[in-house]
N, C-alpha and C positions, 0 to 999 in steps of 0.2 A: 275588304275594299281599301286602297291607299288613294288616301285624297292629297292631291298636291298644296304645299304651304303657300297660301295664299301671299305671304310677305317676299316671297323672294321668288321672280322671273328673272331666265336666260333665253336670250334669243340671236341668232345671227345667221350668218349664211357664207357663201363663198364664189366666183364667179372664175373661170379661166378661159384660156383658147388661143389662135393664132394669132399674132399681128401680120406677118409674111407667113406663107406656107412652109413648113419644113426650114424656117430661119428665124422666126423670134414671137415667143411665147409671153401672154402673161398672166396673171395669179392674183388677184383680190381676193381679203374675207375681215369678215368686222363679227365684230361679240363683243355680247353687252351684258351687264349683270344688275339687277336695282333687289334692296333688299331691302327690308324695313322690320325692324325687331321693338316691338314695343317694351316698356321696362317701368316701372314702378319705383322711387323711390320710399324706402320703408326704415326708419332708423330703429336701433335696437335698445328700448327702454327698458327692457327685460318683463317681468312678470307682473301686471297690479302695481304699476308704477304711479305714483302718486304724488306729483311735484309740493314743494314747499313755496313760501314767500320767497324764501333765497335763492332759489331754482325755479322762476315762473318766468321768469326774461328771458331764457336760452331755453327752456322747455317752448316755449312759443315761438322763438326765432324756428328752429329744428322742425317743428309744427309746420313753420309756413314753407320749408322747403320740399315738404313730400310731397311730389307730384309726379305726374306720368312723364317721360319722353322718349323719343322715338330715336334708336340708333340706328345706321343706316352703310351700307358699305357697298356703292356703287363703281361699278368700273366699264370700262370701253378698250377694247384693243382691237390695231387693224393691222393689215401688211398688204404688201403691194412688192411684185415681185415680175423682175421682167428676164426671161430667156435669150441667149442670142449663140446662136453658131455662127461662130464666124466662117468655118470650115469643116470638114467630117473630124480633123486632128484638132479644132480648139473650141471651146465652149466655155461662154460667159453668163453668168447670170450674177443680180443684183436685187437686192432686198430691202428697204423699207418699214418700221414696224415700229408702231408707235402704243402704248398705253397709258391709259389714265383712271388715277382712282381716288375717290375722293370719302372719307366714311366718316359720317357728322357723330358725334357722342358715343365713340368706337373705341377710346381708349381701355384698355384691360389687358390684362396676363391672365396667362391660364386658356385652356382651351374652350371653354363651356360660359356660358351666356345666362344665367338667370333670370326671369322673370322679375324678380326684386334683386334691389340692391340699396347698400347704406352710403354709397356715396353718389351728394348731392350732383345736380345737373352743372353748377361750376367746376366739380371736383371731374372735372371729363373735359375734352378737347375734341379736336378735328384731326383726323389724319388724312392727309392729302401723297399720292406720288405721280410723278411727269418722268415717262422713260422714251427715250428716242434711242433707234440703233439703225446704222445702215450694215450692211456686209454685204462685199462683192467677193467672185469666186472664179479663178479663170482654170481651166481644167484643160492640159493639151498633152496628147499622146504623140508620142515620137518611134513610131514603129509599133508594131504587137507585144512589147517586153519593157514598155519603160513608159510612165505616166508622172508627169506630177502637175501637182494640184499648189496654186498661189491664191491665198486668201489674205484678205483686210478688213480690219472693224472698228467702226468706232460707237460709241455708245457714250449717253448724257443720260443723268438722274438729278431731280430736283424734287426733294422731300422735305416741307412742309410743314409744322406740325404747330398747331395754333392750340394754345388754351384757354376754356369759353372764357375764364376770368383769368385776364391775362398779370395784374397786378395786386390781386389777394396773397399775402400768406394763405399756408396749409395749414388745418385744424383736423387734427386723428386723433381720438380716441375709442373709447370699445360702443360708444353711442352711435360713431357714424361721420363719413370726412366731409368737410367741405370747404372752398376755398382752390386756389390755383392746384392744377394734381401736381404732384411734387417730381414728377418727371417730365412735367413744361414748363413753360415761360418764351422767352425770344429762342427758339426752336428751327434753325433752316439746315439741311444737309444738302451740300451738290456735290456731286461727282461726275469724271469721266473716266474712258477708256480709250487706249490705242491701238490694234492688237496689227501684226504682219505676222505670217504663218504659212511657212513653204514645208511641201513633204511629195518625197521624191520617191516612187514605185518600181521596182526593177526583177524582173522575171529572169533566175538565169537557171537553167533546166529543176531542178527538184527544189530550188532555193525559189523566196519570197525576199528581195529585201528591202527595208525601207529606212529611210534615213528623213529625217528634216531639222527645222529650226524655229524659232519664235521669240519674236520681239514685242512684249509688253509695257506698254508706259500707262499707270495709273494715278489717280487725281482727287483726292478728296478735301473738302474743307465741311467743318460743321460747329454750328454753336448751339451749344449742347452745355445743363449743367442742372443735379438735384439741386431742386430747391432754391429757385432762384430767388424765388420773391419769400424765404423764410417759414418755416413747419412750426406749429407746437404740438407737440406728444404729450402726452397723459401719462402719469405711472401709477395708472390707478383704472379699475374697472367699475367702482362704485359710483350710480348715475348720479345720483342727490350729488355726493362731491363735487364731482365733472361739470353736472347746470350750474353748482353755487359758487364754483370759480370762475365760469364763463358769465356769469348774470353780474352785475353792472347794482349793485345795492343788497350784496349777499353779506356773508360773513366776512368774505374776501377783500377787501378795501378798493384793489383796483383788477379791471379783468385780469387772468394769466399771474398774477402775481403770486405763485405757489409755488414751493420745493418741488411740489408734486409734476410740474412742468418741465418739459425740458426744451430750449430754440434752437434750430439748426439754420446757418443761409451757409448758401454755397458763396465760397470765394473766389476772384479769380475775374478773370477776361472770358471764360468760357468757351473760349477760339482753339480750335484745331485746323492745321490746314499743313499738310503735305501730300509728296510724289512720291513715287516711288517707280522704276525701272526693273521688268525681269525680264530674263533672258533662258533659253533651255534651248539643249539638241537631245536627240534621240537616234538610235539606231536599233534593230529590229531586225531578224530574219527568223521564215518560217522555211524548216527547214522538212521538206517530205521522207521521210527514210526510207518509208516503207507506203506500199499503197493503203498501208489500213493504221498508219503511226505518222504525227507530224511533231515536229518539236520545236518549241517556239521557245528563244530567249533573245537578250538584246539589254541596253546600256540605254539609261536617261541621264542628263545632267539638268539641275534646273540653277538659278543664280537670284536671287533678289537684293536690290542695291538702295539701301535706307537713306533718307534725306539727313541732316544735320539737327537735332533738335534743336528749337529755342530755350536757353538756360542760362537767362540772366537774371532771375533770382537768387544772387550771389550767396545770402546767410542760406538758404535752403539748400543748392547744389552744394556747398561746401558741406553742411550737418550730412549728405546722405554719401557723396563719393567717399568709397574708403571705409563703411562703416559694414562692421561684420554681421549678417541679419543672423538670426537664432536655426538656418538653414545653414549657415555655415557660409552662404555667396557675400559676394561684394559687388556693386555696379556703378557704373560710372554714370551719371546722369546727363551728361552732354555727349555722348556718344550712342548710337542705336547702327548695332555690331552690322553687318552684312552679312548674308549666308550666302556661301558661295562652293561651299563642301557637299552641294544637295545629292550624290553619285548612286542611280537609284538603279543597279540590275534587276531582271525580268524574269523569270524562267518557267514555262508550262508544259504542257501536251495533250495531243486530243488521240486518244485511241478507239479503232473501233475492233471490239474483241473479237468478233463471228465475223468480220470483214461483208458482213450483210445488208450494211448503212441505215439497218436497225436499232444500233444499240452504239452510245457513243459514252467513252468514260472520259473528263476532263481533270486536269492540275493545273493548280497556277499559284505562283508564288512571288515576292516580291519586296522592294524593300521602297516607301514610299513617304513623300514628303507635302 
């Protein structure tokens, strides 16, 4: 018998139908996910561990951190989507579609979720994401042998990412982390998208051919940076050690004050924010040779057009342009090159051998960027 996981329901639904008869249709559907994974914090003192005087202040601190909490990673997405014929030759439809996700104590790498874990409930954040996208699509036929299709999009994303303790340093060692996780701090990513995208359909007797084009304009900015608020490492697995340099009236004079440490903070402004512009056409024909053999090849070009970097940190731009890395490259650090060589040919076939429309053998091959 499978019994369903009581921590995690999905549910939703869909609704559609006419607005005008036979002229303009529409399309709702929402889904929703709530999940709740219980977890255990369990730090690892190893075997018959038995604290000292000099380790009884950070063995107790560690003590009072192990508790249960609840991680959670809920989400919401909807779309709403409206048909319209204008005419038997043109048809428009437009789209709407929004998600939200929000997962409390959800921070981790790796695929899998344990039951326990050694890092404390500060050592964990929020991840949040807000996505909005419209796309319209007009589709008009000009005779029986030529179609094309005009599309637009635009899309926003707003990600989030809060840590429970937003102003601790991080403390790692083989005991167990706790303190800001070292992959947050002041944490926002936004981006958008612009997209226009024509692609032109042309029937000329045994030939398929298709041609288009596309205009991409993209947007991101994010502040982002390890270790914001500063880490201390351990170079050392022995727990006695570990408590008697974290305890505060050990052998150690002041906390942290050991070879055996190492401190890391991130430097910097921790700002990124550029655009970036691409561009592509394609051409395409499928060509029938034969009633039981088609052969398909065709030309892509695609272009991506780099923003200017900011690099007026003079002593550092000067130490890295010009300087020859042990790979043998050089690079210019106020320049970020353009690709515009992207020339990507196509080439397939679908055959079918016993011309039975039983049995179909494919190739396809390609050069891709």
């Amino acid at each position: 018998q499978v019994i369903a996981a009581p921590t995690q329901q999905q549910w939703g639904g869909s609704v559609g139908g006419p607005i005008k008869k036979d002229k303009v249709f529409f399309f709702g559907s929402y889904e929703q996910q709530r999940f709740r994974n219980p977890r255990q914090v369990v730090f690892d003192f190893g075997t018959n561990f038995t604290p000292t005087a000099a380790s009884r202040e950070a063995y107790d601190f560690y003590q009072s951190l192990q508790v249960p909490f609840t991680a959670t990673n809920d989400a919401r997405a909807f779309l709403v989507k409206v048909d319209y014929n204008f005419s038997p030759s043109n048809r428009f439809n437009i789209r709407y579609s929004r998600s939200i996700n929000e997962a409390l104590n959800s921070n981790a790498t790796g695929n899998s979720l344990f039951p326990n874990t050694k890092s404390a409930v500060s050592n964990n954040g929020t991840e949040k994401d807000d996505t909005h996208t419209v796309v319209g699509q007009l589709t008009s036929f000009f005779g029986s042998t030529l179609v094309n299709e005009l599309r637009g999009q635009y899309s926003r994303e707003q990600r989030p990412r809060i840590a429970n303790q937003p102003l601790g340093p991080n403390v790692n060692n083989a005991i167990g982390d706790f303190g800001t996780v070292r992959f947050l701090g002041e944490n926002l990513q936004f981006d958008w998208r612009a997209q226009v995208f024509n692609n032109l359909t042309w029937i000329l007797g045994n030939h398929t051919v298709k041609f288009g084009a596309e205009v991409n304009h993209t947007f991101a900015d994010q502040l982002f940076g390890f270790n914001q608020t500063g880490r201390f490492t351990f170079n050392t697995s022995n727990r006695e050690t570990i408590l008697d340099i974290m305890s505060l009236g050990g052998t150690v004079a002041n906390r942290f004050d050991s070879p055996l440490v190492t401190y890391d903070r991130q430097i910097g402004n921790l700002r990124l924010s550029l655009d970036t512009n691409e561009y592509s056409f394609f051409v395409q024909d499928a060509w029938r040779i034969r009633p039981n053999f088609t052969l398909n090849y065709g030309l892509r070009w695609e272009a991506q057009f780099n923003p200017s970097p900011e690099a007026n940190n003079t002593s550092l731009v000067d130490r890295v342009r010009g300087f020859r890395f042990p790979s043998g490259h050089t690079v210019n650090p106020t320049i970020i090159p353009d690709s515009t060589d992207q020339f990507a040919p196509r080439l397939g076939f679908a055959w079918d051998p016993f011309s039975d429309t039983k049995t179909v053998v494919r190739g396809y091959s390609g050069i891709y960027y």
